[in-house]
N, C-alpha and C positions, 0 to 999 in steps of 0.2 A: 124858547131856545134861541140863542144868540147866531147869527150868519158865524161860519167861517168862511176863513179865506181860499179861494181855489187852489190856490197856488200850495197848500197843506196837502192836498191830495186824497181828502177823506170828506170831501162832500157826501158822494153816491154812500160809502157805507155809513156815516153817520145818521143821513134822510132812512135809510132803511132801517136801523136800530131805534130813530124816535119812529117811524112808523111802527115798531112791535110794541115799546115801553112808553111810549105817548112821550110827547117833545118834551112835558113839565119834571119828565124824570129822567131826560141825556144833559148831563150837565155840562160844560166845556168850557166855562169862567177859569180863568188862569188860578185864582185862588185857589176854588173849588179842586183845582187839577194839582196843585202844587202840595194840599193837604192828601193827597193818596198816592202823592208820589213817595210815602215812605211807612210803613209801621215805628215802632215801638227800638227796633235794632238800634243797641247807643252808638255802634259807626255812626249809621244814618244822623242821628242824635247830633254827633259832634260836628258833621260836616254840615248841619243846617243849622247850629250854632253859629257857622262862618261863614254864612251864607251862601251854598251851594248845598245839591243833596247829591244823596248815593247811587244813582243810578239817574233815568228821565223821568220826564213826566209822562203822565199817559196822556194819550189822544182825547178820552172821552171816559166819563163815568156814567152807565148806563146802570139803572135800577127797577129791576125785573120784579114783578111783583106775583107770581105764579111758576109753577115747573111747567107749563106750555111756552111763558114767556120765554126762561131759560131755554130751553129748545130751539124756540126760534131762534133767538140771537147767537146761538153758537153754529146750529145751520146757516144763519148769517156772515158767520163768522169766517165756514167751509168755502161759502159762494166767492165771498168779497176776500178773502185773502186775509183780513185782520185778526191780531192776535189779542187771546183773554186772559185776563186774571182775576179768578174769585176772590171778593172781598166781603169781612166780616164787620171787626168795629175796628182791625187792625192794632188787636194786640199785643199780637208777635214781636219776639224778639231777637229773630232772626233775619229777617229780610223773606221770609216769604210769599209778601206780598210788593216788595218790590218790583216799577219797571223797570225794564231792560233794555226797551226798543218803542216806546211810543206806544202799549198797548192801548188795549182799553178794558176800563176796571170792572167787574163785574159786582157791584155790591146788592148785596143777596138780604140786607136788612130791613126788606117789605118784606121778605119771607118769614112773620114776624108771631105765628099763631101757636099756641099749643093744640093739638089739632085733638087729642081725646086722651081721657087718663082710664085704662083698664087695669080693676080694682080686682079682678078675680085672677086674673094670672101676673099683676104688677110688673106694670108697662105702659108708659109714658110715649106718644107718638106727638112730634111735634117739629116744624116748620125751621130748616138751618139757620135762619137771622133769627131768630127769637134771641131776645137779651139773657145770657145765663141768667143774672137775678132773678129776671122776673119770671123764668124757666122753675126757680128755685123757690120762687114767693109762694107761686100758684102750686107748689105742690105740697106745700107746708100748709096752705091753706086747706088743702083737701087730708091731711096728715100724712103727707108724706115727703120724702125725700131724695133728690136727686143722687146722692152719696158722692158727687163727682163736685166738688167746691178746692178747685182753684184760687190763687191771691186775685188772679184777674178778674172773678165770676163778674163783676159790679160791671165791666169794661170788654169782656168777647159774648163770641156769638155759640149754642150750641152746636153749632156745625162747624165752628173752627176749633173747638174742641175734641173734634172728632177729626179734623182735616190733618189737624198736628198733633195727632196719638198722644195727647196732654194725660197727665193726672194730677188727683185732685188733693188738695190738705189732707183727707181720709183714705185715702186710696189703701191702706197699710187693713182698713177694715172692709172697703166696698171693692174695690179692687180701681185698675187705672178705667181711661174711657174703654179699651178695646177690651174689655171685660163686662164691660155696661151696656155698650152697643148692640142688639141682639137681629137691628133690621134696618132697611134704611131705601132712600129713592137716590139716586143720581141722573143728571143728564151726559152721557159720552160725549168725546167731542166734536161727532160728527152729528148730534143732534138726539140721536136713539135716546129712551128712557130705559135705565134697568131696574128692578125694583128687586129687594134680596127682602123678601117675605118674614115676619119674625116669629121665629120654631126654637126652641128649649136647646135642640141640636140637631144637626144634620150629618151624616156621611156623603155627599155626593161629589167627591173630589174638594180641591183647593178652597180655602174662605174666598167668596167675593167680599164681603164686608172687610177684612183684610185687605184685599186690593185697596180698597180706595181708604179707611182708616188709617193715615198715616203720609196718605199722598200728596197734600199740601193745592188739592187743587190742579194737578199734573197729570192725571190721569178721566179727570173725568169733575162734574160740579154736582156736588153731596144740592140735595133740596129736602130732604126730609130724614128723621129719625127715627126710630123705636126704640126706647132704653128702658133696663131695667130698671127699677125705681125702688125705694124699701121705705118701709113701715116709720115714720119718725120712732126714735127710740124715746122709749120712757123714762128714761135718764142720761144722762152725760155726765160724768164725773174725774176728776182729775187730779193729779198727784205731782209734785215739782219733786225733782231728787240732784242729789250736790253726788258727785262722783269724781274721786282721787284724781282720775286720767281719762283721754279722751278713746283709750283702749279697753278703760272697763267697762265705760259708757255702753261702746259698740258692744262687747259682749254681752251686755244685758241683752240690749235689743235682739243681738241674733240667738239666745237663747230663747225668748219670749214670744219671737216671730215661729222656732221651732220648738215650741210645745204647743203649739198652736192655739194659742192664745191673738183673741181677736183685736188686738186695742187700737178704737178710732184715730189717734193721734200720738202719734212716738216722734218726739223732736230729742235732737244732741244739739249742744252748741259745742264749738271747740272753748278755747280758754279766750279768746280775742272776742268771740261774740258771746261770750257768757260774760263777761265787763261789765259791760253797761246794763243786762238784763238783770244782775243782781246785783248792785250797788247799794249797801245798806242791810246787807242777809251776813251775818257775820260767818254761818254755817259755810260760806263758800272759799272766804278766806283760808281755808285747812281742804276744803276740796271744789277746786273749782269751774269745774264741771259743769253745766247747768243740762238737765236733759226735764222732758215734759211727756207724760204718759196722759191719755184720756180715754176712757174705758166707755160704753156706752150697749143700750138694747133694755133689757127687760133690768128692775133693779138687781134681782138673783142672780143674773148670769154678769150684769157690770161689779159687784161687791166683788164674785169668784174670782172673776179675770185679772182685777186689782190687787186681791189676795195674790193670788199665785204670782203676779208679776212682781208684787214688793218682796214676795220671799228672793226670788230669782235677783232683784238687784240688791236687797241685802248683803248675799252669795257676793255679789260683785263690789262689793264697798259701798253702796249705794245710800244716802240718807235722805230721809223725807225732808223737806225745810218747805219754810213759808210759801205760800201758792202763790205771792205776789206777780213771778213774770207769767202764771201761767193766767192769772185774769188780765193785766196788759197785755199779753199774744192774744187773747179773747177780743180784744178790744181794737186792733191795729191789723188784725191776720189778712184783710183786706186790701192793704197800704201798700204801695211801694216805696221803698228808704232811695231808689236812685235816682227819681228826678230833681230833688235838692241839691243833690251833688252835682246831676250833672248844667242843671241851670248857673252853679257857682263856676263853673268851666272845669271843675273834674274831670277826669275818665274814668268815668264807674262804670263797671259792667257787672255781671254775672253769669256764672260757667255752669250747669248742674252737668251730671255725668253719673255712671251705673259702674259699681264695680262688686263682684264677688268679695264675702265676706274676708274669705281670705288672703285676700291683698289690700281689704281697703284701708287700714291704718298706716300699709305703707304707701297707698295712693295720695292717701290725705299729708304723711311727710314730704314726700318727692315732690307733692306738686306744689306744694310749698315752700320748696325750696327753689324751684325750677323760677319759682314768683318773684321771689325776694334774690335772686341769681339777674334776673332782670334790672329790678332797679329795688334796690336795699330799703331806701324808705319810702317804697309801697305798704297802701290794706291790704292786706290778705284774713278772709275768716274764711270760716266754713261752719256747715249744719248739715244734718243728717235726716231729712223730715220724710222720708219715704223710705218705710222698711220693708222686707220679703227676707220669708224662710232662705233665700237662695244669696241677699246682697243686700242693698241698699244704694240710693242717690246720696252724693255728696255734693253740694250747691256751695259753689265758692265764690265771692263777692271781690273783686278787685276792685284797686279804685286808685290811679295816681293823681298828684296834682296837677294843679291847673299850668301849662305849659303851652308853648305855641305848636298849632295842629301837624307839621312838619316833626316834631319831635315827639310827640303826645300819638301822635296815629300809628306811628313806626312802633313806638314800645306795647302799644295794643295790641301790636298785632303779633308781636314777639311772646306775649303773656299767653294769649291763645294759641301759638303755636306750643310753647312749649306746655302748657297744663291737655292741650288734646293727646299730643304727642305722650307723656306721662301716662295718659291712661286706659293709650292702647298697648301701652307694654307692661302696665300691671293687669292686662286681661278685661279690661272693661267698655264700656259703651261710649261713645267720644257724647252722646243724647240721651239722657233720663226721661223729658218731658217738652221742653222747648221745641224740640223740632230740628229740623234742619236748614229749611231755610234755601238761601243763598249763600251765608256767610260762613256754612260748615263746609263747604262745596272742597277746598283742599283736603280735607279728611276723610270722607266719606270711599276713595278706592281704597285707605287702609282699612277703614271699616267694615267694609262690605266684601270687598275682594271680587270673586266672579260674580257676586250677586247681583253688583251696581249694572252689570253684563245684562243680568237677567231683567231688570227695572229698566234697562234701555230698550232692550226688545219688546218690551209690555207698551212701553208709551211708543216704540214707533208702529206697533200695530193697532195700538189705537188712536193714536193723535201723528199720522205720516208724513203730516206737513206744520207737525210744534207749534202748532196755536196756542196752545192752555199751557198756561204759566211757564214759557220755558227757562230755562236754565235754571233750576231749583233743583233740587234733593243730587246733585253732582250730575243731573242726566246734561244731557248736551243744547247747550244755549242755540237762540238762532240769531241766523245769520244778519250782521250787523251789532250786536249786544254789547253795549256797555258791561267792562267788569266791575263788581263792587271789590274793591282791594281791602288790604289787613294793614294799608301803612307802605 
């Protein structure tokens, strides 16, 4: 560990944090500190483009390698005044793991084991840093499945998948993380260990595993898991279909999701992202449409599922064509399309959002308008890759040209206001699966209403003096905090 300087004012609690995680794992190298001063948020993105970032650097990045370590350092944390924030592999794309005021980082990826795989009630118990992949590897290696596969899997941790109520590319069959989750450890921020046991189901008042699934790290630091896990399935199979309109599309899906039919993968493209996925399918030419069905479990029950589903989008004008984009989505499902764009000095971002069936064709119009009301030749696309009987996410791809950051930040911030704004007045979730972050922070009282009331009371009864990650999910920053702005 490198001397700091006094005159910083974090000697005593630094000495005290390498005393618990040993000096080789408090890092303090400006580098080291300037890499964790940001996730994955394209704000951030663009302002460290131009060299400055979105918020500070932190004080110190300590790496705990146990749930006794976590304890102490956050007891440390109680004693000496300093503030924490858990960190994963910092995939977010929100700012959730942004500083604010100099914390110090907590990164949790020693905590790296799958700790046992139970084969008789199928349940996975394993360690918050653990690399999704390899969360994913190791269970396919034993035949089974995490059913929870994100774009990011290659790139977070599963505890950050659990920390930002994420779901997965299949979620339409296994359900989101907070469906998966059935137990879990955390450390409070006052040190305490709580541990929420894993049972099939319980009655005894409120979810804790709720409390902290979705907390972003705010209420307390996840260290261990228990998920339901399933059986790899003995088939995967898949069907590309061309449809007239982006109306009939949606109506396949919400018929499909209500007959309850199970399909691992249901994507829509609107007409702008079905382009380039089908260039060279002449079927698309007369409807151009592009949606993707993958059916998956036992071969009986995937043939049926597939059956009844192509009757259902038949009904909707639905035709089968060449499975070309559905083996390149096979091949890429992994990839991000935005940091090309935004290394070319783009503003590319991305929106997803949650809206009932029956507003969402006019969510997907308005906010598309709302886009192109901004600045006319903007991207705007959109896809539809997570369905439910109830609604579906719409994930929308902005992206302006390259412009100076004065002019380029302000219209960012204009595009997110008005597509959140949009789609809390067609009744929807301003969050599908990203999280909240920092950078939803102005939307979250429309969101929530008295609830965000109710989330500020929980964290001041448990965290009374905002140590743990403050100013995230709209609760109340502390004192001194940089804002991260929209421009």
């Amino acid at each position: 560990m490198s001397s700091v300087p006094a005159s910083q004012g974090a000697a005593k609690p630094l000495s005290r944090i390498a005393d618990i995680v040993g000096a080789q794992n408090l890092l303090i190298d400006e580098a080291t500190l300037r890499q964790y001063a940001r996730d994955r948020l394209p704000f951030g993105i663009f302002k460290h483009r131009s060299g400055s970032l979105p918020g500070t650097t932190p004080v110190a990045v300590a790496r705990p390698a146990s749930e006794d370590e976590v304890a102490a350092l956050l007891e440390a944390s109680a004693a000496e005044g300093f503030r924490v924030i858990p960190f994963g592999l910092g995939s977010g794309v929100l700012g959730g793991t942004i500083p604010l005021g100099g914390e110090v980082m907590l990164d949790l990826t020693r905590l790296d084991k799958l700790v046992s795989i139970d084969e008789v009630n199928g349940l996975a118990t394993v360690q918050a840093g653990m690399n999704g992949w390899d969360f994913e590897t190791a269970l396919n290696a034993a035949g089974w499945t995490s059913g929870h596969l994100p774009q990011s899997i290659k790139i977070s941790t599963v505890g950050g998948w659990a920390a930002c109520r994420g779901g997965g590319q299949a979620s339409s069959r296994y359900g989101k993380i907070e469906d998966i989750v059935v137990g879990l450890k955390a450390v409070l921020p006052d040190g305490r260990k709580l541990a929420v046991r894993p049972v099939a189901r319980r009655s005894v008042g409120p979810s804790l595993i709720d409390l902290f699934v979705g907390s972003e790290g705010t209420l307390g630091v996840i260290t261990e898991l228990t998920l339901r896990i399933f059986r790899k399935p003995e088939v995967e199979q898949g069907v590309v279909l061309a449809f007239p309109t982006v109306e009939a599309a949606l109506s396949m899906a919400r018929r499909v999701m209500q007959a309850e039919l199970r399909p691992q993968v249901v994507r829509i493209y609107d007409e702008i992202e079905s382009r380039d996925r089908t260039k060279g399918i002449a079927l698309f030419s007369e409807k151009p449409i592009l949606a993707i069905l993958v059916f998956s479990g036992s071969r009986n029950t995937a043939q049926a599922e597939e059956r009844d589903a192509l009757a259902i989008a038949e009904e909707e004008g639905g035709s089968v064509a060449d499975d070309a984009p559905l083996r390149h989505w096979r091949e890429v499902r992994y990839e991000s399309y935005s940091a090309k764009w935004q290394a070319a000095g783009y503003f590319m971002d991305t929106i997803e959002v949650c809206c009932p069936w029956s507003t969402l064709s006019d969510l997907y119009e308005k906010a598309r308008a709302a886009a192109l009301a901004v600045r006319a030749d903007m991207h705007f696309g959109a896809h539809w890759s997570h369905v439910y009987a109830e609604g579906a996410c719409q994930y929308m791809t902005i992206r302006l040209p390259p412009m100076p950051d004065a002019e380029g930040l302000v219209l960012h911030g204009k595009l997110w206001d008005a597509i959140q704004s949009v789609t809390l007045a067609c009744g929807g979730s301003i969050a599908h699966h990203h999280g909240a972050g920092v950078f939803r922070n102005p939307w979250m009282r429309d969101e929530l209403g008295a609830g965000l009331d109710v989330l500020q009371a929980i964290k001041d009864a448990l965290d009374p003096d905002n140590r743990l990650n403050p100013g995230k999910l709209g609760l109340r920053p502390a004192p001194g905090a940089v804002a991260v702005g929209h421009g």
